[in-house]
N, C-alpha and C positions, 0 to 999 in steps of 0.2 A: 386335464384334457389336452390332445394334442390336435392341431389344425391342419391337415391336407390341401392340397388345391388340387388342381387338374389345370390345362392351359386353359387359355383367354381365347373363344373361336365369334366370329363376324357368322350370325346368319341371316338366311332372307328370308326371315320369320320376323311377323311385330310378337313385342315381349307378350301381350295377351292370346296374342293366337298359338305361339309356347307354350304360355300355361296352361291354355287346356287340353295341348296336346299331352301336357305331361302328368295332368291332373290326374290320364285314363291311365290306370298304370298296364295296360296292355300294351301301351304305347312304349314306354319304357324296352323293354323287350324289342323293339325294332330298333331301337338305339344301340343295342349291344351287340356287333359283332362274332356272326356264327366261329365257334371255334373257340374264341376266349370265353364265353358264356354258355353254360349248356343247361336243359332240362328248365328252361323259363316259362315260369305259370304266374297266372293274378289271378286274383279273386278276389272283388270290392276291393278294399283298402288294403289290402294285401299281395305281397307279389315275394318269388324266391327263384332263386337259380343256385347254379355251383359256379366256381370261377375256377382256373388251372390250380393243380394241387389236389380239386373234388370236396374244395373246401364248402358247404351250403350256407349260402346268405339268402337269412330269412327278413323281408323288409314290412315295417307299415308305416301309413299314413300318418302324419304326427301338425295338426292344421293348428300347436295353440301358438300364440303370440312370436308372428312369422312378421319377419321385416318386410317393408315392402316389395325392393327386388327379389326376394324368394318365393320363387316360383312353387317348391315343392322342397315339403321336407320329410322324411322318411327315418324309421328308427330302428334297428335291429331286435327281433326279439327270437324268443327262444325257439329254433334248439341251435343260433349261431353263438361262435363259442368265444365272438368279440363283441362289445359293443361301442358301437358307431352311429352315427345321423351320419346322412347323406342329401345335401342339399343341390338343386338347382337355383341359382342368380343369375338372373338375366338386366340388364339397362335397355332402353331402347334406344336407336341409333337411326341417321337419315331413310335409309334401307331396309331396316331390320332390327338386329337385337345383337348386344356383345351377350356372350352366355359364359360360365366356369360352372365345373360343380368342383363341390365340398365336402369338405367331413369336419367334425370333431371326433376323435376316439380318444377311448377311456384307454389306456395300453401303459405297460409297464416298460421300461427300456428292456426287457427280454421277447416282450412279445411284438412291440414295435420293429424292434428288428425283423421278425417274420412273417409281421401284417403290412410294412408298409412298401413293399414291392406289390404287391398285388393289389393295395387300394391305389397306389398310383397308375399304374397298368389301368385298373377299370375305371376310373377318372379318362385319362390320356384317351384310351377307347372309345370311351360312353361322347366324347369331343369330338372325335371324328365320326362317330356316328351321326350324331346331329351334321357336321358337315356335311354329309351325304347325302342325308334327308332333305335337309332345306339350304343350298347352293344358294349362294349369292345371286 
């Protein structure tokens, strides 16, 4: 397994009022910036989009033995042609909440190379989404 990050963002959100924002995964979908993400749907514990490329990431709800700071974890399943978890962690903070998301993927140094611009990219994004929404 390989481990991604995303950056480290300040928001003016407490870590629980995050997680249930992020629990709806409708919500998710407003995190993602129009243009990098396209055709984003959920359905109960399920949620997909396409990312640049047209590549489709299909996500679900994955609630078993989740560490504390994680917020939400989600796992790829079929008919995405990687598989990955994608997590939100958040701490709480005076103000608010430090938040990253994450990954583990399962990837081969071949396909690494061609999946991990674009998980970093929707990381990086999915960051300043959240900056948008809830502003210090």
């Amino acid at each position: 397994m390989i481990a991604f990050e995303g950056p480290e963002v300040i928001l003016g959100i407490s870590k629980e009022d995050l997680k249930s924002e992020v629990q709806d995964l409708a919500n998710i979908g407003k995190l993602l910036p129009e243009g990098a993400v396209k055709d984003f749907s959920s359905k109960g514990d399920k949620c997909s989009f396409k990312v640049k490329g047209g590549v489709s990431i299909h996500l679900e709800k994955d609630s078993e033995n989740l560490h504390e700071n994680v917020l939400i974890r989600m796992r790829t399943i079929v008919p995405t042609p990687v598989k990955f978890s994608l997590e939100v962690v958040a701490t709480e903070t005076e103000n608010g909440c430090k938040c990253n998301v994450r990954s583990d993927a399962d990837l081969n140094p071949f396909t690494r190379m061609m999946v991990e611009p674009a998980l970093k990219s929707l990381f990086e994004e999915m960051s300043e989404g959240m900056k948008k929404r809830f502003p210090i």
